[in-house]
C-alpha positions in Angstrom: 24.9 4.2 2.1 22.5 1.1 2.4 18.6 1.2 2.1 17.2 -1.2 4.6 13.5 -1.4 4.0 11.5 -3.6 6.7 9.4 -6.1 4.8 9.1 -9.2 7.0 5.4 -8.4 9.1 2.3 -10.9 8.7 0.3 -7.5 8.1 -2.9 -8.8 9.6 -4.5 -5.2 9.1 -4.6 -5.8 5.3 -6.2 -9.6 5.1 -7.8 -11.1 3.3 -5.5 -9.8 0.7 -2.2 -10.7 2.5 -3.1 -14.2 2.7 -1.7 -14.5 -0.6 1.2 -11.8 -0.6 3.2 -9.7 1.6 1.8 -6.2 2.1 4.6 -4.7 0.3 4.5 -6.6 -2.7 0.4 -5.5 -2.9 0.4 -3.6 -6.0 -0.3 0.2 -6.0 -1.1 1.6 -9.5 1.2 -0.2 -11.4 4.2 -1.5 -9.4 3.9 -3.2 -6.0 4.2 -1.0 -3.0 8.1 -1.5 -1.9 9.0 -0.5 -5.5 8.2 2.9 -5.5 10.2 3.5 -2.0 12.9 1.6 -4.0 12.8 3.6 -7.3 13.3 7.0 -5.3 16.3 5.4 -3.6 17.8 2.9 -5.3 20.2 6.0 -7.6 22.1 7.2 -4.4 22.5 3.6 -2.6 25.0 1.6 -3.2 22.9 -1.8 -2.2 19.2 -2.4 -1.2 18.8 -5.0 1.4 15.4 -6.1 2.0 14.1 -7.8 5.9 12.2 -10.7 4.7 10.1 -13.2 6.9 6.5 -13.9 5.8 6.2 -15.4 2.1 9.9 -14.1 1.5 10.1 -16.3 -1.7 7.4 -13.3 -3.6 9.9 -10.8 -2.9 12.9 -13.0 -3.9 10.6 -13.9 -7.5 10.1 -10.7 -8.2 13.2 -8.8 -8.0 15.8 -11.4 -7.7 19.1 -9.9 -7.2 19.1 -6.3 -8.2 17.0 -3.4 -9.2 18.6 -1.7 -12.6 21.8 -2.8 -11.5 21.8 -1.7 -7.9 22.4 -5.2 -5.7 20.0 -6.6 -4.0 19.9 -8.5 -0.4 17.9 -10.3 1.5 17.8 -10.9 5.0 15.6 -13.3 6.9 14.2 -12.1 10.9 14.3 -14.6 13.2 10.9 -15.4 15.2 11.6 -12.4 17.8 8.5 -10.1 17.1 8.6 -6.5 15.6 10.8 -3.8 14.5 14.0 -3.5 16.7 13.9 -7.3 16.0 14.5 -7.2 12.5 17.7 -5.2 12.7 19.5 -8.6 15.2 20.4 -10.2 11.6 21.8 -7.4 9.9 25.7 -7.0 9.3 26.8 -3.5 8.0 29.4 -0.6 8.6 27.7 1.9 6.6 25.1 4.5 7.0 21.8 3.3 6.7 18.4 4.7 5.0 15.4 2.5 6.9 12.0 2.3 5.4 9.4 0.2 6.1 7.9 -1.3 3.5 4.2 -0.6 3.5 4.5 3.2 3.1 5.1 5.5 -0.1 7.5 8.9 -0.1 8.1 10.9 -2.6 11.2 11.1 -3.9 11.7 14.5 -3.4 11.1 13.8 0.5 13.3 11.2 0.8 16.3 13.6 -0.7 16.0 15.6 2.2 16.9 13.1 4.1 19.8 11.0 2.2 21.4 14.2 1.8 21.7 14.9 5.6 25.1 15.6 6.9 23.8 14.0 10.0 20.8 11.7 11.2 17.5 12.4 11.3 14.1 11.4 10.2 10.9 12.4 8.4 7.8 13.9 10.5 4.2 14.9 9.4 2.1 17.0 11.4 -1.2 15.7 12.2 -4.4 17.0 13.7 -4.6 13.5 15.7 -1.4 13.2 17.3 -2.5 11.1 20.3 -2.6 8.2 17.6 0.7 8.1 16.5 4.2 8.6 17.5 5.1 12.0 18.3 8.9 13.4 17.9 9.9 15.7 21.6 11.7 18.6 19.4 14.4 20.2 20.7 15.3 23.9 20.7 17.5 23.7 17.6 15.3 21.2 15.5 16.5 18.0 16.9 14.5 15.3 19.0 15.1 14.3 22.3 13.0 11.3 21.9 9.8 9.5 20.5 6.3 9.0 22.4 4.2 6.5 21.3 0.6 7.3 21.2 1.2 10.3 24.0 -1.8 11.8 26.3 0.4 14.9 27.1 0.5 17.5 24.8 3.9 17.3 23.0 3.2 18.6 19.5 2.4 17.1 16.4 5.1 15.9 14.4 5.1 12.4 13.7 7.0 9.7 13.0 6.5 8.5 9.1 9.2 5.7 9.7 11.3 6.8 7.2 15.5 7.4 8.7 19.0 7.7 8.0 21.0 6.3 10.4 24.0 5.0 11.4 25.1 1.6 11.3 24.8 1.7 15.6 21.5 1.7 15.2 22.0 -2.2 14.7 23.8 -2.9 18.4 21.0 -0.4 20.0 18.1 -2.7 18.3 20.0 -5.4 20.0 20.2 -4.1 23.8 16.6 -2.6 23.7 14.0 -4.6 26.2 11.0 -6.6 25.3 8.2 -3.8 25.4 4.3 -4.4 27.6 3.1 -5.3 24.3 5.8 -8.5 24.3 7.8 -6.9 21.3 10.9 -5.4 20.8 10.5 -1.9 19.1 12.7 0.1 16.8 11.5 3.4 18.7 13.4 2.0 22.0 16.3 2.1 19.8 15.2 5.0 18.1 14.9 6.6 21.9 18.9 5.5 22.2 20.0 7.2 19.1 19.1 10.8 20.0 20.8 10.5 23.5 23.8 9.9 21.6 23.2 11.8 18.1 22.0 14.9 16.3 18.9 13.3 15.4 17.1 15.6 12.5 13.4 16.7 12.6 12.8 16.8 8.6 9.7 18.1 8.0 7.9 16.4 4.8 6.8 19.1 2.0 5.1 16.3 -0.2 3.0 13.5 0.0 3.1 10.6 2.6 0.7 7.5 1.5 0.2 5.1 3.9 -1.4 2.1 2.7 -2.8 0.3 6.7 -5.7 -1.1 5.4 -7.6 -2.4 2.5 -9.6 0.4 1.4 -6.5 2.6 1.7 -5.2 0.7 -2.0 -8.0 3.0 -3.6 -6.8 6.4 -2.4 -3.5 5.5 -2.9 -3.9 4.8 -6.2 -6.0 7.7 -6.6 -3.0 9.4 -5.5 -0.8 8.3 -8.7 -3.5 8.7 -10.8 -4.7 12.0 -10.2 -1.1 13.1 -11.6 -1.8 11.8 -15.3 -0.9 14.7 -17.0 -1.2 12.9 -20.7 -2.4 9.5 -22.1 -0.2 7.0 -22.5 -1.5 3.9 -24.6 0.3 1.4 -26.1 -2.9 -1.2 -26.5 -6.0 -1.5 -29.0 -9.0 1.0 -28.8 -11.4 0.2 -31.0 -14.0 2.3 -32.9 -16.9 4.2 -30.6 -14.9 4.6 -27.6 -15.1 7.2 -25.5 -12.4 8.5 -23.2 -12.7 11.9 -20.8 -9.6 11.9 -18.8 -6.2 10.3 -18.7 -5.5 6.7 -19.0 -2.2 4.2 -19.1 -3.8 1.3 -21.7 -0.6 -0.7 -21.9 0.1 -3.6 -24.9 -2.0 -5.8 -25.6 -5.0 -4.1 -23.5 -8.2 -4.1 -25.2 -11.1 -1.3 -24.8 -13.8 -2.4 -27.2 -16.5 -0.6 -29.0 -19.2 1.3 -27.2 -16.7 1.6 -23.6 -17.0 4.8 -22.0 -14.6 5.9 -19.9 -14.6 9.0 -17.6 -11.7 9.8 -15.4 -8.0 8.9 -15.2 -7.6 5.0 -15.2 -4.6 2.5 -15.5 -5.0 -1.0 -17.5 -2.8 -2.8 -17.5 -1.3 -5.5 -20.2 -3.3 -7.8 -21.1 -6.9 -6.6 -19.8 -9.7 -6.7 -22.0 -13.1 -4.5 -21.9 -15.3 -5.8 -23.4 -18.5 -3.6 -25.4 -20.8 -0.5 -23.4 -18.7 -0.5 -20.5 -18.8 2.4 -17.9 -15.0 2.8 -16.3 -15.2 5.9 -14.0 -13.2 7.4 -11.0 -9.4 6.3 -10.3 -10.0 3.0 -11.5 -6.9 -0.1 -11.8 -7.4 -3.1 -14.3 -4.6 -5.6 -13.6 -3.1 -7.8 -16.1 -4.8 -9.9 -18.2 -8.0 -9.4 -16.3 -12.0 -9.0 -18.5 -14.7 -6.6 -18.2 -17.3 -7.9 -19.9 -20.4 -6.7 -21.6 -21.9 -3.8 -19.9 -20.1 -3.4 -16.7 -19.8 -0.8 -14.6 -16.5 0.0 -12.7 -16.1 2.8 -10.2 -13.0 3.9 -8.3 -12.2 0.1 -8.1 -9.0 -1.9 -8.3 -9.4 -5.1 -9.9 -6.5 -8.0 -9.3 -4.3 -10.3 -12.0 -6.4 -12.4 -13.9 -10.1 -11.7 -12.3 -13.3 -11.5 -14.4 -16.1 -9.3 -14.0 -19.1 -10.6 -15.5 -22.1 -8.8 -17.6 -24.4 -6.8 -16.3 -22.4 -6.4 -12.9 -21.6 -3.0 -10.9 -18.7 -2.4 -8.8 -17.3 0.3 -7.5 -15.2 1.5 -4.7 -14.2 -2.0 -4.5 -10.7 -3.9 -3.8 -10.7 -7.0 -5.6 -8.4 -9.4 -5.3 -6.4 -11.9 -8.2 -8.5 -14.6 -9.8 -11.4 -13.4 -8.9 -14.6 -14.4 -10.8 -17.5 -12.5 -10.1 -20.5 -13.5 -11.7 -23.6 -11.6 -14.3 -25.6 -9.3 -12.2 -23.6 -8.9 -9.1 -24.6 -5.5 -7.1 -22.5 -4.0 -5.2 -24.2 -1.5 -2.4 -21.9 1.7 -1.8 -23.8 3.6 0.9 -25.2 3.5 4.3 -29.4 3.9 4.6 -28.6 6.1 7.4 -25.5 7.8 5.9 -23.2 7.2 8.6 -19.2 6.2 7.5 -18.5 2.7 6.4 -17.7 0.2 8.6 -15.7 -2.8 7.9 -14.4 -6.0 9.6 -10.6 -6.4 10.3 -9.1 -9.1 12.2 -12.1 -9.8 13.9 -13.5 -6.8 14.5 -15.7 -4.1 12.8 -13.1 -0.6 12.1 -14.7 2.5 11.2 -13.5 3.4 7.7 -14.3 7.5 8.2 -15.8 6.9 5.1 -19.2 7.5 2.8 -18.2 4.5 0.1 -16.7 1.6 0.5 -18.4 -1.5 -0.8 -16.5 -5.1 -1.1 -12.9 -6.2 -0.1 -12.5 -9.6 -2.4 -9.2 -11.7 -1.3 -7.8 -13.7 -4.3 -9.3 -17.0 -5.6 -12.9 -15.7 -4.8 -15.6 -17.3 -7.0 -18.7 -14.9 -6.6 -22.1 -16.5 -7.9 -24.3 -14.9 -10.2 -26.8 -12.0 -9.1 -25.4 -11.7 -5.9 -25.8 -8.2 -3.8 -23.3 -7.2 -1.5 -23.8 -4.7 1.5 -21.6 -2.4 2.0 -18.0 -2.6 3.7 -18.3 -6.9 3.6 -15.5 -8.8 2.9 -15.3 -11.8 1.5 -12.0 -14.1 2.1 -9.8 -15.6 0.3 -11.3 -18.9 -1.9 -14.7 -17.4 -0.9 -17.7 -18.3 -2.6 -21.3 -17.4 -2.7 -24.7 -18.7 -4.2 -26.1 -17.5 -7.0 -28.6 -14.6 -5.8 -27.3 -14.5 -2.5 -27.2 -11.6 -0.1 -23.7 -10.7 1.6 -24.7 -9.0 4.7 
C-alpha cells in the first residue's frame, strides 16, 4: 500500500502564516502537521508519496527522501486547481491511503482503515452537517455517494478526507468535470468510486484535529498537550522555579530563576526564559526563541527564533518565526461587549466562535515597544508598528 497525502494548496485560510510555509509543514506541538499523519502510517506503507505544488522545496528540505527508512516521493500538480487535480500526475498500481495534509488522525483511527479488506473512508458526525460533506449511507454501512454542503436532510456523517482506495481512483480523478466553482474535485471522483465499489463508512472513535485557520494551531496543540502524562526535560532549570503541570524542556532550553510555570507546556531546544516569568495554559516555545524578564505567556505559540520582550503580555496568541516584539506590548484578549472574536481572513472578518483570541503575528514581524493590540488583529508578514501604537 501507498500513502498519498495531498500537500500542494496555497492555503489562503491560514495567511499570514503561509506566506512563509506550506500549511502542512506549520508546526503543531513539536513536529509540523503532515508528520504526525505520517508517523501513524508510515510502519504499514511501503512508500509515502507526497503532492507538492506551493513552496515544495520546505517539504523536500525537511524530509528529504525517507521517513525512518520508509521512501519518500514527491510529486508536483500541475496548474489545474484542486483535489481531483492532484491525482492527473500520479503513477501507481497499488492500493492507496489518501490524506490531506492539513488534518491530524490518530493512529488508532487510521488502523481501521488500512486494515480494511475493502475501501472505505473515515466519517465524524457533526451537529452542523449542512457545512460539510455528508456521506448517503447505505443499508449495509456503505455510501452511495458524497453531498457537498447538503440542504436536505441526509444525516451527519462527514467526510474527514481520510481513504483507502484503489489505485482507479487515479483514472476517475482524470474523467471527472470542471465543477461551478471552476475546480476539479476529488468528491466527483469520490462519487465514481462507490458506484463501482464497497465503499466503507468507518466511523472515527478518536480524535479528528483540523487545523483551517490560524487560531485553530492553539487548540490543536492543546490537544497534544493536554496528554502529558509526565515531564520530560532534558534542558537547564535553574534554582526558584516553579513548575505545576507537565512540560517537554528539551536540550539546551533554559528556564531561569524566579519562572513560574502553570500548566502543561512544550519548549523547545534552544529557547531561553529568562527571570519572573509567568508561562500558563497549553503554551509552545519554538526553538531557540527568548522570553525575557517578566513576561507573561498564555495559551500562546511562539515561532523559531522570535523574542518577546520585558514587561510584555501575550496570550492566546499565534506568533510567527522571527518575530521581535517589543517591552511593554499588551495584548487585549476579550471583547467589551463579550461577544466571540472576530478576525480577518482573506479579506474578510470570520467569526472565531470564540471568547479569546488576541494577535495572529506572520513571520519577520518587528513589533515596536509599548504597543496594545485589540483583539483578533493580525499583523502580516514583515509587519511593523510604532512604538506606542494602537492595533485596532
Amino acid at each position: 500500500m501507498k500513502c498519498v497525502i495531498l500537500a500542494s494548496g496555497r492555503w489562503t485560510r491560514m495567511k499570514p502564516l503561509t506566506n512563509t510555509v506550506p500549511k502542512p509543514m506549520i508546526e503543531i506541538c513539536g513536529k509540523p502537521i503532515i508528520e504526525h499523519s505520517i508517523e501513524s502510517t508510515y510502519e504499514s506503507v511501503d512508500e509515502i508519496i507526497i503532492i507538492v505544488q506551493y513552496l515544495a522545496d520546505v517539504f523536500r528540505d525537511y524530509f528529504w527522501t525517507e521517513y525512518k527508512w520508509v521512501p519518500i516521493r514527491y510529486v508536483h500538480q500541475g496548474d489545474e486547481k484542486w483535489t481531483a487535480a492532484a491525482l492527473w500526475w500520479l503513477d501507481i498500481e497499488d492500493d492507496i491511503l489518501l490524506l490531506y495534509g492539513d488534518s491530524i488522525f490518530e493512529k488508532i483511527d487510521l488502523d481501521q482503515l488500512k486494515t480494511l479488506d475493502w475501501y472505505g473512508c473515515l466519517v465524524k458526525r457533526v451537529p452542523n452537517p449542512e457545512k460539510y460533506g455528508v456521506y448517503v449511507q447505505n443499508t449495509d454501512g456503505t455510501a452511495s455517494k458524497v453531498v457537498e454542503k447538503p440542504q436536505e436532510d441526509y444525516g451527519n456523517l462527514t467526510n474527514t478526507w481520510a481513504y483507502k482506495f484503489s489505485s482507479q481512483i487515479v483514472d476517475m480523478a482524470k474523467k471527472v468535470a470542471i465543477s461551478q466553482r471552476s475546480e476539479y474535485e476529488l468528491t466527483d471522483a469520490v462519487n465514481v468510486f462507490c458506484k463501482q465499489h464497497k465503499f466503507h463508512l468507518i466511523e472515527m472513535k478518536w480524535a479528528f484535529v483540523d487545523v483551517g485557520y490560524p487560531w485553530n494551531i492553539l487548540s490543536a496543540n492543546t490537544f497534544f498537550l493536554e496528554k502529558l502524562v509526565d515531564s520530560q526535560i532534558e534542558g537547564e532549570v535553574e534554582e526558584n522555579v516553579t513548575i505545576h503541570g507537565n512540560i517537554i524542556l528539551e536540550k539546551w532550553a533554559i528556564l531561569k530563576s524566579g519562572t513560574y510555570i502553570e500548566g502543561n507546556c512544550l519548549i523547545k531546544a534552544g529557547a531561553k526564559v529568562w527571570p519572573n516569568c509567568y508561562i500558563r495554559g497549553n503554551t509552545v516555545i519554538w526553538q531557540w526563541s527568548k522570553v525575557w524578564n517578566a513576561v507573561e505567556l498564555k495559551n500562546s505559540s511562539l515561532g523559531n527564533n522570535s523574542s518577546v520582550a520585558h514587561l510584555s503580555y501575550i496570550g492566546d496568541s499565534v506568533i510567527g518565526n522571527s518575530v521581535n516584539i517589543g517591552g511593554g506590548t499588551i495584548t487585549a484578549n476579550v471583547r467589551h461587549d463579550k461577544k466571540s472574536m472576530r478576525s480577518m481572513v482573506g479579506g474578510k472578518l470570520i467569526d472565531t466562535w470564540l471568547k479569546k483570541l488576541w494577535a495572529i503575528i506572520g513571520d519577520n514581524a518587528a513589533i515596536g515597544i509599548k504597543t496594545s493590540i485589540y483583539p483578533g488583529r493580525v499583523i502580516d508578514t514583515h509587519g511593523t508598528t510604532l512604538p506606542g501604537a494602537i492595533v485596532k
